[in-house]
Backbone bond lengths (Angstrom), bond angles and torsions (degrees), N, CA, C in turn:
res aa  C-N    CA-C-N  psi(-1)  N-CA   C-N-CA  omega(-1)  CA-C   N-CA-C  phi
1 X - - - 1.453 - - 1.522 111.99 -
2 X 1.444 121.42 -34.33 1.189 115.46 -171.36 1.596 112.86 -133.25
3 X 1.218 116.86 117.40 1.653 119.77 -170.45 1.582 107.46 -119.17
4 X 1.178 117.94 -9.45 1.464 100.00 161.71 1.567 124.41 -79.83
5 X 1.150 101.85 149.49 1.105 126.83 -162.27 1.708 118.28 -60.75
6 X 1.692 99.26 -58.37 1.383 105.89 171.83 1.907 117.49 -46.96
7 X 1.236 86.44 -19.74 1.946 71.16 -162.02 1.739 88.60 -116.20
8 X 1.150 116.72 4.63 1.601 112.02 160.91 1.857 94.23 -72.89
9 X 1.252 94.59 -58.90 1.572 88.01 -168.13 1.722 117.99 -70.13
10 X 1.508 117.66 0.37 1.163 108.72 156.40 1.518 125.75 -95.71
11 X 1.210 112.44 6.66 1.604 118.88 165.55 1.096 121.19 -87.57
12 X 1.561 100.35 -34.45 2.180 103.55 167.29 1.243 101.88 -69.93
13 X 1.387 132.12 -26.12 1.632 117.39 -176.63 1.221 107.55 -82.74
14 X 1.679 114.61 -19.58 1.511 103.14 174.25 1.421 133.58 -71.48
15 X 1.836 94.80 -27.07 1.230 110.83 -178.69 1.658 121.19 -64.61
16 X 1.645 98.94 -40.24 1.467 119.64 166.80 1.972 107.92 -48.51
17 X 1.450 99.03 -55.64 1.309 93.57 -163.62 2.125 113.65 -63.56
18 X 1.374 88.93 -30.82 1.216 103.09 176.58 1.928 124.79 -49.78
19 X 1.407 88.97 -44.71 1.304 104.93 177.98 1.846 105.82 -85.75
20 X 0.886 141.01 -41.20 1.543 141.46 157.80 1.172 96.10 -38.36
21 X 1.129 118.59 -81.60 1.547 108.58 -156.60 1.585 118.55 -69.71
22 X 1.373 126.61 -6.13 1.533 119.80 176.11 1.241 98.44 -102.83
23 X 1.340 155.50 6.85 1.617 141.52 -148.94 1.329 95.79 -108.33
24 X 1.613 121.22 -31.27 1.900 97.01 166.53 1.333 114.34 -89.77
25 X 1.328 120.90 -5.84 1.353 114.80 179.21 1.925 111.06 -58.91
26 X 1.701 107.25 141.15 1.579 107.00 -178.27 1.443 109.72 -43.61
27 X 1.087 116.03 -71.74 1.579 138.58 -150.93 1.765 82.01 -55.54
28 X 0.871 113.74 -70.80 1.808 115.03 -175.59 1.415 136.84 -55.59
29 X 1.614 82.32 -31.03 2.111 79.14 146.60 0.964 134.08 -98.15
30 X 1.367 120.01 -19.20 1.805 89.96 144.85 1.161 136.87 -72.55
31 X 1.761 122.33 4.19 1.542 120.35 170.07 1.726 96.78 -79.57
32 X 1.576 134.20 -29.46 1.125 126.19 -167.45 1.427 114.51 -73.68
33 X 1.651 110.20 -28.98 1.141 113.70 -174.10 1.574 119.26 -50.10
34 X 1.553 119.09 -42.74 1.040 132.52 179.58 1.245 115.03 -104.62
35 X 1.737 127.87 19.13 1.521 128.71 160.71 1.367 108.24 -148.79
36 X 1.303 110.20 83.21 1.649 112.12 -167.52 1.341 135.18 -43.58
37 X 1.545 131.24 128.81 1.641 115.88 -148.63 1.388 98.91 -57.44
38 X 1.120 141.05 -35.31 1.637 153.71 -156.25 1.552 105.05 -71.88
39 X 1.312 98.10 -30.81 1.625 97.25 174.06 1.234 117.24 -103.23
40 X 1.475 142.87 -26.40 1.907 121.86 124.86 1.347 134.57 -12.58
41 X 1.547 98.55 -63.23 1.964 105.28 155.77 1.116 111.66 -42.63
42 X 1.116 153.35 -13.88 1.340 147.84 -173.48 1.349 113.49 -129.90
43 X 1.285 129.55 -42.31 1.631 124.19 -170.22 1.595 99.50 -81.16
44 X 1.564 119.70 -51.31 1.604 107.13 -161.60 1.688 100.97 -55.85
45 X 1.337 133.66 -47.89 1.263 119.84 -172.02 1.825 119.76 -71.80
46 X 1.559 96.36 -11.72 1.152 101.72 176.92 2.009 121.38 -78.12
47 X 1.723 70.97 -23.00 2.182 74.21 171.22 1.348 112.47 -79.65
48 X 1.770 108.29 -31.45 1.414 99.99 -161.07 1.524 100.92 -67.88
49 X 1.273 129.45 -12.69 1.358 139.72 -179.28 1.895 108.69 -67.41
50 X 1.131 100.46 -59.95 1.376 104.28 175.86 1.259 131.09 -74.31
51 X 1.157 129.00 -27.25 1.288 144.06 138.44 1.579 139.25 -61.77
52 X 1.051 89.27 4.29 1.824 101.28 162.57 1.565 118.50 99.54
53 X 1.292 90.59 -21.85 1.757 108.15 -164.54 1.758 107.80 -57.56
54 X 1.193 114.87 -27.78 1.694 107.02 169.96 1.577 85.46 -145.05
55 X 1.273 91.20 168.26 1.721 119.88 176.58 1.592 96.46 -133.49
56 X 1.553 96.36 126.99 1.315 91.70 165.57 1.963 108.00 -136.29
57 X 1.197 94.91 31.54 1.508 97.75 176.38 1.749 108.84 -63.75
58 X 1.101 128.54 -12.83 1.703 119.70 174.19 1.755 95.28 -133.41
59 X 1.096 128.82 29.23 1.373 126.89 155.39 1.307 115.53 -80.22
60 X 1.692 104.69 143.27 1.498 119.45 167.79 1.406 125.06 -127.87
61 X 1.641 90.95 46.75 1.595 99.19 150.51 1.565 133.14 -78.62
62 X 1.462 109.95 0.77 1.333 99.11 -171.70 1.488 81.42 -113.50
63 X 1.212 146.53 -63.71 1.126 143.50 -161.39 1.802 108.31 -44.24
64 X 1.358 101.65 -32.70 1.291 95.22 157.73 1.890 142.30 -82.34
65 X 1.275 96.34 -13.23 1.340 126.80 156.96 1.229 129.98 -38.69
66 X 1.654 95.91 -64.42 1.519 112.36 -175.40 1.620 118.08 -102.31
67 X 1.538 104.66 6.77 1.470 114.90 -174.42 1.379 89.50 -86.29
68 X 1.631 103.56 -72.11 1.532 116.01 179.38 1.471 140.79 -87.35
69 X 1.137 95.58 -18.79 2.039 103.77 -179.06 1.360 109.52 -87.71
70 X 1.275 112.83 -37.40 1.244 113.91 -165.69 1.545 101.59 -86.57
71 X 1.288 136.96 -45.73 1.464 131.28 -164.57 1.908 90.15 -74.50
72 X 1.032 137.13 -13.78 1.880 154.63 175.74 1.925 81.71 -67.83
73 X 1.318 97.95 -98.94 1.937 111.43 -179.84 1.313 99.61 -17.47
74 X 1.067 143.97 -56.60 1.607 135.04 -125.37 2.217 74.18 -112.60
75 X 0.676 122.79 -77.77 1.362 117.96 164.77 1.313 123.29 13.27
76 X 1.109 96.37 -70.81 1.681 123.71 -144.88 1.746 113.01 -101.97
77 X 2.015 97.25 -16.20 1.199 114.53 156.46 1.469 115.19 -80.16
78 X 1.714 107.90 -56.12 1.637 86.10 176.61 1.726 129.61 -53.27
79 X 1.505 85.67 -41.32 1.547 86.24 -177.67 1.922 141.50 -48.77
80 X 1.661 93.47 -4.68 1.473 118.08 -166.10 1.573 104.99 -106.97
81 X 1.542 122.56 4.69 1.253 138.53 -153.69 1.400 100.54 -99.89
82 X 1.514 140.07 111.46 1.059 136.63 -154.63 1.498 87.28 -128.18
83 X 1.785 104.70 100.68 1.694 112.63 172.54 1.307 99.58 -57.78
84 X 1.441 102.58 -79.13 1.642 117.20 179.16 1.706 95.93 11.54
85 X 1.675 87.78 -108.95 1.615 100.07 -172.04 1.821 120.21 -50.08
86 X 1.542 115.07 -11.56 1.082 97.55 175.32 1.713 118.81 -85.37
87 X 1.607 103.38 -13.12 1.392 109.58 157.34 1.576 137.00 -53.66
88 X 1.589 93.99 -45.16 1.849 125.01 172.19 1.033 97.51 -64.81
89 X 1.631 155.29 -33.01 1.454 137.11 158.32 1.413 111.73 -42.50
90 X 1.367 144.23 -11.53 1.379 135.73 -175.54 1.541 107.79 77.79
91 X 1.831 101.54 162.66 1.084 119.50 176.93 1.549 120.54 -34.04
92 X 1.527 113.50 -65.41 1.398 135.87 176.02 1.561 125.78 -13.48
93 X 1.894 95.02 -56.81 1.226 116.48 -152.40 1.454 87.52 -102.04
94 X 1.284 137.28 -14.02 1.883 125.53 157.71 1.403 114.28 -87.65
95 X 1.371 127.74 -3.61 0.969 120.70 173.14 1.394 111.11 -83.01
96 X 1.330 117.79 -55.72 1.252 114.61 151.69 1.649 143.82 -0.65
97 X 1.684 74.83 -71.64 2.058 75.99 179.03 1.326 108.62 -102.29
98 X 1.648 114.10 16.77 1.535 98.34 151.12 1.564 130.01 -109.44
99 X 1.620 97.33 5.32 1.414 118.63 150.67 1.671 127.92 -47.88
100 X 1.370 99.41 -68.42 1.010 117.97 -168.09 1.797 96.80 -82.95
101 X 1.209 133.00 -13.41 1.665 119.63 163.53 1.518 108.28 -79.63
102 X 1.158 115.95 -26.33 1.788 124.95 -174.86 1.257 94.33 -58.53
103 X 1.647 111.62 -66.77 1.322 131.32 -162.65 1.710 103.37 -53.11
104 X 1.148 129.23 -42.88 1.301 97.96 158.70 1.350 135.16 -132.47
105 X 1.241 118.51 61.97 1.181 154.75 156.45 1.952 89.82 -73.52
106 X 1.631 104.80 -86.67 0.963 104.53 162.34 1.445 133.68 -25.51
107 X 1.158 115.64 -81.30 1.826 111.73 177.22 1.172 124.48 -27.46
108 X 1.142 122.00 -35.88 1.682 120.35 169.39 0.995 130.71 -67.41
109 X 1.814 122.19 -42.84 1.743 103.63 145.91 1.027 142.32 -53.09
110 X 1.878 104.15 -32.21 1.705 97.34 174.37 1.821 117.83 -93.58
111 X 1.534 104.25 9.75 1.345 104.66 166.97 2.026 105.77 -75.58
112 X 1.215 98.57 -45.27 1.448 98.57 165.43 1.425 137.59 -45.17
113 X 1.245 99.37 -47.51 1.748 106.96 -156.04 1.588 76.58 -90.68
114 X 1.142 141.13 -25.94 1.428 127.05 179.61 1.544 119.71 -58.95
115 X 1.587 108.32 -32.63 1.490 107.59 -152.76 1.492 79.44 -110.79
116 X 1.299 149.74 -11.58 1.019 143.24 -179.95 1.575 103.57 -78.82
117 X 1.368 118.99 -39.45 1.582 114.76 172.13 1.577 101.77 -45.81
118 X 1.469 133.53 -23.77 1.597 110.55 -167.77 1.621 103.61 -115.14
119 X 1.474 108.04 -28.98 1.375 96.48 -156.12 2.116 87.46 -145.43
120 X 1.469 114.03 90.00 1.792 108.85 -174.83 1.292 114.59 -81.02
121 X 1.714 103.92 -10.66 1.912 91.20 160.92 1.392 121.09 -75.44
122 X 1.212 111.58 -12.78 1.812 78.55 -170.13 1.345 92.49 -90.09
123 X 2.027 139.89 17.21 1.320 117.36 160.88 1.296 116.52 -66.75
124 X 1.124 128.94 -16.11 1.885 133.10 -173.43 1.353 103.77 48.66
125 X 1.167 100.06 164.60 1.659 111.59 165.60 1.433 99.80 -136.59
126 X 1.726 100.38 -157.96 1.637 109.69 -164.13 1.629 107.59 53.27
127 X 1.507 109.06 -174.57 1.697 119.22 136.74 1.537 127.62 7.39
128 X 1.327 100.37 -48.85 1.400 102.91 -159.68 1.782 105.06 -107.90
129 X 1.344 135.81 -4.82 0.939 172.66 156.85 2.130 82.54 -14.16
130 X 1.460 100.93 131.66 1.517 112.87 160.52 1.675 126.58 -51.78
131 X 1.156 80.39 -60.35 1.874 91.71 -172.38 1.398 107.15 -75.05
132 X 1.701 125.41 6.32 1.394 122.16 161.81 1.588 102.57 -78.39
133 X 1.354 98.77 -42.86 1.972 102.12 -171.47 1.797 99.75 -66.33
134 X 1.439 114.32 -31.56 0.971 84.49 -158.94 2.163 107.67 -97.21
135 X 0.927 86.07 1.50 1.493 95.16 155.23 1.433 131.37 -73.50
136 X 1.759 99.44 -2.83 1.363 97.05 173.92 1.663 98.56 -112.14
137 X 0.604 134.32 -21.45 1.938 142.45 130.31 1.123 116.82 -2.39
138 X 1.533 113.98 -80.07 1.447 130.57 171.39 1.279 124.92 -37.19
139 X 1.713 104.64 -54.96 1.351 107.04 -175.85 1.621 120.79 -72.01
140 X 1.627 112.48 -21.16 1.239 128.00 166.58 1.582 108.79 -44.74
141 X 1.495 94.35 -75.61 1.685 111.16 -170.11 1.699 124.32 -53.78
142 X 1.567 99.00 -16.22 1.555 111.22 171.70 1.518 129.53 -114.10
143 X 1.544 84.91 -11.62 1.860 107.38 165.90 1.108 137.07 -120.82
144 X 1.410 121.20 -27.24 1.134 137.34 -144.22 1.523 123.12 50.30
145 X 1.712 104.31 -175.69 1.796 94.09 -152.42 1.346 128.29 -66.99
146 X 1.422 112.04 -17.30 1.525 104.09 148.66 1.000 126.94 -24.96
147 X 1.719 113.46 -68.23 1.206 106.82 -151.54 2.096 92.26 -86.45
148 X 1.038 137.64 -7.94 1.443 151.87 176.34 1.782 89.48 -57.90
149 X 1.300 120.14 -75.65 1.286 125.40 171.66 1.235 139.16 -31.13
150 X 1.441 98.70 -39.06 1.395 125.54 176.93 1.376 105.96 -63.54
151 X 1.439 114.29 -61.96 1.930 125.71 -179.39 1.732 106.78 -62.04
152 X 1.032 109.45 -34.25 1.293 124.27 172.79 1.974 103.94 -29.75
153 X 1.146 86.56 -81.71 1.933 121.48 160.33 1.508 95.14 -48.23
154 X 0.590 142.27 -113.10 1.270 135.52 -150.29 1.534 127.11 -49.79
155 X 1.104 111.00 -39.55 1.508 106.77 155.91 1.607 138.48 -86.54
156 X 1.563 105.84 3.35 1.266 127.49 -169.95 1.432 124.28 22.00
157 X 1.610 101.81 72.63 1.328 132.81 170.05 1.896 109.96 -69.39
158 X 1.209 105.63 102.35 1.708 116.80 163.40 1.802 108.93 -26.25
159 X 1.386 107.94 120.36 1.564 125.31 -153.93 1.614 80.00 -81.80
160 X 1.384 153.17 -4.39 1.075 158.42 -161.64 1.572 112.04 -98.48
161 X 1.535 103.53 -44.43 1.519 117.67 -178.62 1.953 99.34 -86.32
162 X 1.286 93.88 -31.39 1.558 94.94 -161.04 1.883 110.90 -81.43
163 X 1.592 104.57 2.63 1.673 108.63 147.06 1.382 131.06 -92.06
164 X 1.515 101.89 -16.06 1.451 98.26 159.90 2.028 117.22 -72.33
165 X 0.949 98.47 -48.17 1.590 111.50 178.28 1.392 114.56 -19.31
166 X 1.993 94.30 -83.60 1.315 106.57 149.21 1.498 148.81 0.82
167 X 1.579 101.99 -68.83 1.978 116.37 141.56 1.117 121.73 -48.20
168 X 1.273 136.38 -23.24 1.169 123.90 -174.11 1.708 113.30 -124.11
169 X 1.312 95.44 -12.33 2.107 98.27 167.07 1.859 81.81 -73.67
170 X 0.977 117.94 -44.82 1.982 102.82 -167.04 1.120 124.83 -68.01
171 X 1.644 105.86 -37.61 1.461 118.01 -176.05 1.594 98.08 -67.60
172 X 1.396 114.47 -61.70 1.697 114.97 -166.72 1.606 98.88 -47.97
173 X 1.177 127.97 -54.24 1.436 137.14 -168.20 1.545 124.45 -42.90
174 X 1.236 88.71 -56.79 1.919 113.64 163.36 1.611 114.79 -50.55
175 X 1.674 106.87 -55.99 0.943 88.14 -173.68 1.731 127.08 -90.99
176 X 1.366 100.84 -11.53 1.302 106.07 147.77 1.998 134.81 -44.83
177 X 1.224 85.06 -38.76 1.547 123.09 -163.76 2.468 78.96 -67.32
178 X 0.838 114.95 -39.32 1.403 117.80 -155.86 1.324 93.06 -72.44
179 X 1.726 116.62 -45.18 1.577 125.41 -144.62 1.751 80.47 -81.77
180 X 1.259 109.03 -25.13 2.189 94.78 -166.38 1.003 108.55 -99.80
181 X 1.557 135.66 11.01 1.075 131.42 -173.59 1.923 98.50 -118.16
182 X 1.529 95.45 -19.58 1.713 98.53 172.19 1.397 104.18 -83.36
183 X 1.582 128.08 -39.64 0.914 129.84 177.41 1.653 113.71 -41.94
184 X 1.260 101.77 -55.20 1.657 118.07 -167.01 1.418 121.93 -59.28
185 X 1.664 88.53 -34.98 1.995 102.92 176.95 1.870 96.30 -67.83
186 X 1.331 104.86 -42.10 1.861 103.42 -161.31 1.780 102.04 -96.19
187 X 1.293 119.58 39.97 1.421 104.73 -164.10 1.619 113.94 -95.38
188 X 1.374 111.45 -3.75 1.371 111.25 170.13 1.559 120.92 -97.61
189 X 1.416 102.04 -6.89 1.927 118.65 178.87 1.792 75.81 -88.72
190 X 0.971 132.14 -83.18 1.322 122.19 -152.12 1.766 123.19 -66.95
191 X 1.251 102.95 7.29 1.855 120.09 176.35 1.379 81.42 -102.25
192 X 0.999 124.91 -58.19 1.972 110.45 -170.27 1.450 118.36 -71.35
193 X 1.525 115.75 -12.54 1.345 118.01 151.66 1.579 133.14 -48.76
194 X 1.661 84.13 -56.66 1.546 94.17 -161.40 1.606 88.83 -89.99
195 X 1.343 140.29 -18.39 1.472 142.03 -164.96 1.474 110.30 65.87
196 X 1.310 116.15 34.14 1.351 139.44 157.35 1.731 95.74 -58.14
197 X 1.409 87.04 140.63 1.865 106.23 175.88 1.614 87.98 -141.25
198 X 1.958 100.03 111.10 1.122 126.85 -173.43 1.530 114.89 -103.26
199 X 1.057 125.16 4.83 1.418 142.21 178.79 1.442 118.84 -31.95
200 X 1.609 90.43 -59.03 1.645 96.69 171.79 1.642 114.42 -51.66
201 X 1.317 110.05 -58.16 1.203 115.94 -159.47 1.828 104.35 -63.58
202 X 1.103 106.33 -51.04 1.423 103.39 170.67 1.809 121.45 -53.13
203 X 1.528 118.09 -30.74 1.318 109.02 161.42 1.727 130.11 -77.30
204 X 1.526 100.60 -29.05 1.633 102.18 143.20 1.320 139.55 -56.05
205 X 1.239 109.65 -23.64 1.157 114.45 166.92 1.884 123.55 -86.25
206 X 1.041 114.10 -23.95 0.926 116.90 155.01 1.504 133.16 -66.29
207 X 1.378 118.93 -40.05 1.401 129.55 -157.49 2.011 79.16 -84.05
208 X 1.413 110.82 -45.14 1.382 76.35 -175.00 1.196 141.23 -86.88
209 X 1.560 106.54 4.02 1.334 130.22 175.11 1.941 108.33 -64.02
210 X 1.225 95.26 -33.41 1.834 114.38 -175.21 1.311 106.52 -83.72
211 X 1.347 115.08 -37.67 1.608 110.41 153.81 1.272 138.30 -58.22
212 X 1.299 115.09 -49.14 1.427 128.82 -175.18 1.691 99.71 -58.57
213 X 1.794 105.16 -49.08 1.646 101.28 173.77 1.210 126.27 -75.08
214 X 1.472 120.38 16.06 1.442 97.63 -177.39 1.491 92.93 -140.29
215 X 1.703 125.32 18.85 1.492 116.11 132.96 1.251 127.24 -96.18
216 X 1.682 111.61 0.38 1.725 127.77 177.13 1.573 121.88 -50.24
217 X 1.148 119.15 101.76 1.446 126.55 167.37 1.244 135.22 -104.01
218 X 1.558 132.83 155.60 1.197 114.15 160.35 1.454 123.92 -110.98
219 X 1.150 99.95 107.42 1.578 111.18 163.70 1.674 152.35 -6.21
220 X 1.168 117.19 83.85 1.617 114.88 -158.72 1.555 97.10 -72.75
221 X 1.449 97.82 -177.89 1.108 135.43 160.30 1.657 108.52 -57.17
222 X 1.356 110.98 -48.32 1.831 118.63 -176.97 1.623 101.24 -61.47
223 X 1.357 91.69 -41.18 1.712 109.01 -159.46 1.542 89.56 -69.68
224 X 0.744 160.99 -50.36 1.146 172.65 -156.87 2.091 109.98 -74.29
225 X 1.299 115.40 -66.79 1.810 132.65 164.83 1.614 87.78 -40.68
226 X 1.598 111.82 -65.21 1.734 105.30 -146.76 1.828 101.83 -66.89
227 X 1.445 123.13 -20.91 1.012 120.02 -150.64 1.971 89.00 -101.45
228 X 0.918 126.23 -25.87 1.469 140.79 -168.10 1.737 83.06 -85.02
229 X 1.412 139.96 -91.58 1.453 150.48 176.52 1.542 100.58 -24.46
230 X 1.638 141.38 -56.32 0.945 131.90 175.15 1.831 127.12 -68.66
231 X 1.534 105.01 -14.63 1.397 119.57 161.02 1.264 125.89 -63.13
């Protein structure tokens, strides 16, 4: 029904605004709890697609997206990246998160070569090829969707496969998201299980909690021109 552009892109802003403005409301967080806001961002525009409500088969909102917003995003993330202090966290706390980026860096080949022992079509090749999708996975789980977007582009993963993906970077995430947040409530029953001595981790966790608050600002209007002009 609707192929212009301007008012495609004012329905994604509506959708955005929609979801901003209900996510602290009571009644709506507990609807979020069990439908993650990140996956609204994605499904309502994804129905209006399938359901007729916009056409965007000759739209160039995304081409403008990924020409300009996205190389802006990826920007504006590194640029906020404070080695310095992420060095001053100590050994511990980089080992850490280059654990857990190894770790799945890794997982995606051996998620492959696993499922390929039973079944080697669904690895695909060309375009359509697994370890293209799942390179856009990776970059999710170690960047977020910037950087998901980014691999997107660069490995030129079929925009067809890459809404299923999507479902399943959210779904896995969530429900991951359940096991660390149960973990976190039970984490001193399960350190006295295993006779884990968590000390460290709990003073890492602190020091960076004291960090994060004491480069925390709020954002002007200036802050805002200088950071847009330097983009």
């Amino acid at each position: 029904m609707i192929s212009d552009d301007r008012i495609i892109l004012g329905l994604l802003a509506l959708v955005l605004a929609f979801v901003f403005a209900t996510r602290d409301r009571p009644g709506w967080q507990r609807f979020y709890v069990f439908v993650p806001i990140i996956l609204i961002c994605y499904l309502v525009p994804s129905l209006m697609t399938t359901f007729g409500l916009i056409d965007v088969s000759q739209s160039n909102l995304w081409p403008v997206a990924k020409d300009y917003f996205l190389p802006a995003a990826l920007f504006l993330m590194t640029l906020s990246i404070d080695i310095k202090g992420i060095l001053g966290l100590g050994n511990k706390a980089i080992i850490m998160f280059l654990t857990a980026t190894v770790g799945i860096i890794l997982g995606g080949p051996l998620a492959l070569w696993i499922v390929a022992q039973f079944e080697p079509s669904i690895i695909g090749s060309g375009d359509t090829a697994a370890w293209r999708g799942l390179a856009t996975l990776a970059g999710s789980w170690i960047g977020g969707g910037a950087n998901q977007t980014a691999m997107l582009e660069v490995y030129g993963y079929p925009l067809e496969g890459f809404a299923a993906l999507l479902a399943v970077d959210i779904i896995v995430a969530e429900i991951w998201m359940v096991f660390l947040l149960y973990g976190a409530g039970a984490h001193e029953r399960v350190d006295r299980w295993l006779g884990a001595d968590s000390s460290s981790i709990a003073k890492l966790r602190d020091t960076m909690a004291d960090y994060t608050e004491s480069i925390e600002r709020v954002a002007k209007a200036n802050d805002y021109v200088l950071l847009f002009g330097i983009t």
